[in-house]
C-alpha positions in Angstrom: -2.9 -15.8 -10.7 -5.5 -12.8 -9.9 -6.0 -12.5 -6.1 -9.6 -11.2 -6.2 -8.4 -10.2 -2.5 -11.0 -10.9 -0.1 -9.5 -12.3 3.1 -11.7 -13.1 6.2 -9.1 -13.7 9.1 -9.4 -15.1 12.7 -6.0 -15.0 13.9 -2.8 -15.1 11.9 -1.0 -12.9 9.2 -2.2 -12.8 5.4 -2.3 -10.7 2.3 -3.6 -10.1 -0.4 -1.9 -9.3 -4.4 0.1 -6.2 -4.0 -0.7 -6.3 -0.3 3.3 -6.1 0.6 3.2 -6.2 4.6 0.0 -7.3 6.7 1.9 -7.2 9.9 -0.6 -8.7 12.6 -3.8 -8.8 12.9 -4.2 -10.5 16.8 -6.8 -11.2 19.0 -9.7 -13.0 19.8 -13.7 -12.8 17.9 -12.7 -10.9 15.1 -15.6 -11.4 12.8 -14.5 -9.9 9.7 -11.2 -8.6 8.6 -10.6 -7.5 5.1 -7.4 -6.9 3.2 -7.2 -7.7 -0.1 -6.7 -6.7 -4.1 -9.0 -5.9 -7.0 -11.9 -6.1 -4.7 -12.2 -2.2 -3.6 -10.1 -3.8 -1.6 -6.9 -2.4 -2.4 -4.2 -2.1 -4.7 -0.4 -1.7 -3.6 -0.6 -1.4 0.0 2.4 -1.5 1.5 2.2 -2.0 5.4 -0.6 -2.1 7.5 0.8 -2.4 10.9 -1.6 -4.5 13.8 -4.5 -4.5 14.2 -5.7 -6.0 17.9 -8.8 -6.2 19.8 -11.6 -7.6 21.3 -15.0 -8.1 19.8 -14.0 -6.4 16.4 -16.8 -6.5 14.2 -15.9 -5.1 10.9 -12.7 -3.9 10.0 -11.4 -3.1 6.2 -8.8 -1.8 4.7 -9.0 -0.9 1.2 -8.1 1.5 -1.2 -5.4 2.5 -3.9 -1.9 2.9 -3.2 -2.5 2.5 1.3 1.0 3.1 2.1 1.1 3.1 6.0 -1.6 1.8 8.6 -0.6 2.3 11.9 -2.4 0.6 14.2 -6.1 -0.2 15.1 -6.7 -1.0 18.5 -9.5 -1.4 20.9 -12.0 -2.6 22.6 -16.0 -3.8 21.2 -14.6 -1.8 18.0 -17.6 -2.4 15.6 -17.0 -0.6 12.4 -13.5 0.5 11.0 -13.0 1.7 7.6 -9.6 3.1 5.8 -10.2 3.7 2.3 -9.5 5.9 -0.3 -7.1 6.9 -2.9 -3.4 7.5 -1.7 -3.6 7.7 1.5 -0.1 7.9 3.3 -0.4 7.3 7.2 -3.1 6.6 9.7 -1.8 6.7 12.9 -3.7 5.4 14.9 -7.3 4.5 16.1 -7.6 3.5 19.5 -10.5 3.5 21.9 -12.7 2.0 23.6 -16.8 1.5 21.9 -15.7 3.0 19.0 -19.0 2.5 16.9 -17.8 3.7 13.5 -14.9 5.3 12.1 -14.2 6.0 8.8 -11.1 7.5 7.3 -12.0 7.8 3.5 -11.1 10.5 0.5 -8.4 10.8 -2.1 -4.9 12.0 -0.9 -5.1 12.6 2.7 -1.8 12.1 3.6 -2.0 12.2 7.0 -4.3 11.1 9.4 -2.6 11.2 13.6 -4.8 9.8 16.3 -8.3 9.2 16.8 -8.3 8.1 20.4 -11.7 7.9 22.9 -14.1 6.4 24.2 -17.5 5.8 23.4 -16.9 7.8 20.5 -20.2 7.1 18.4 -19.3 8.0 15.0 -15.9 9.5 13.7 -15.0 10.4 10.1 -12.5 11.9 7.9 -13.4 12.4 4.7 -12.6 14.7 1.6 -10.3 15.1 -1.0 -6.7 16.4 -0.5 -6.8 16.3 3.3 -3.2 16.5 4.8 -3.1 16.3 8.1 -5.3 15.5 10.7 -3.7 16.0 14.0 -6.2 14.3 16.9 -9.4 13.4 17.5 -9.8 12.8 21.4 -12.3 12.6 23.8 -15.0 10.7 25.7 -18.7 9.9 24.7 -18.8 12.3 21.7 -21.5 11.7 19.8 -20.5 12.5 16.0 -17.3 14.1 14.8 -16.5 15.0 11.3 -13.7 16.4 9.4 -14.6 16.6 5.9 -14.4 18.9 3.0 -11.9 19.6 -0.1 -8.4 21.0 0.0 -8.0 21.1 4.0 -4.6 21.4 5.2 -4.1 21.5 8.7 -6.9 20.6 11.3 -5.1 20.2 15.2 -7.1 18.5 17.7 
């Protein structure tokens, strides 16, 4: 039947319809975890790799046609957001007090590293984004990458 793909997850492995790998999502007091079908919560994703940490608060995958999702991983992690519209890779986001990070748009296709700590809020957004080399750095307050038909942005 319809999955209407909402999937809150402690420890274990799960997916939702369409959802063709969920490879791990490990740790301890993960509070909500979302991946899932028909729910803006995603429609033929194909592999979302690990995600692992500690004190995760909100974490969600979800979009159209997710095809690779690295790896999330940190440390008091409290908002983490992949969504959009054919998105291809996200790296990875890892860090430490990551407050919110946001990868959204439509056809970004890739999307490196966004590694820190006490990064307060981080976001790529737009539409036709492809490639997004690295965000890194310590205690930076807000950092945005957003706008329409970017190509290249390094670190």
């Amino acid at each position: 039947g319809r999955n209407y793909g909402l999937l809150f997850l402690n420890v274990g492995v799960g997916a939702g319809n369409d959802g063709h790998y969920v490879g791990a999502i490990v740790d301890g007091n993960l509070e909500n975890v979302m991946v899932g079908h028909d729910m803006v919560a995603g429609n033929e994703i194909d592999n979302v790799g690990a995600i692992v940490g500690e004190n995760l608060q909100n974490v969600m995958v979800a979009g159209d046609e997710i095809d690779n999702v690295g790896a999330i991983v940190g440390e008091n992690l409290q908002n983490v957001m992949v969504a959009g519209y054919e998105i291809d890779n996200v790296g990875a986001i890892v860090g430490e007090n990551l407050q919110n990070v946001m990868v959204a748009g439509d056809e970004i296709d890739n999307v490196g590293a966004i590694v820190g700590e006490n990064l307060d809020n981080v976001m790529v957004a737009g539409d036709e984004i492809d490639n997004v080399g690295a965000i890194v750095g310590e205690n930076l307050d807000n950092v945005m990458v957003a706008d329409d038909e970017i190509d290249n942005v390094g670190d």
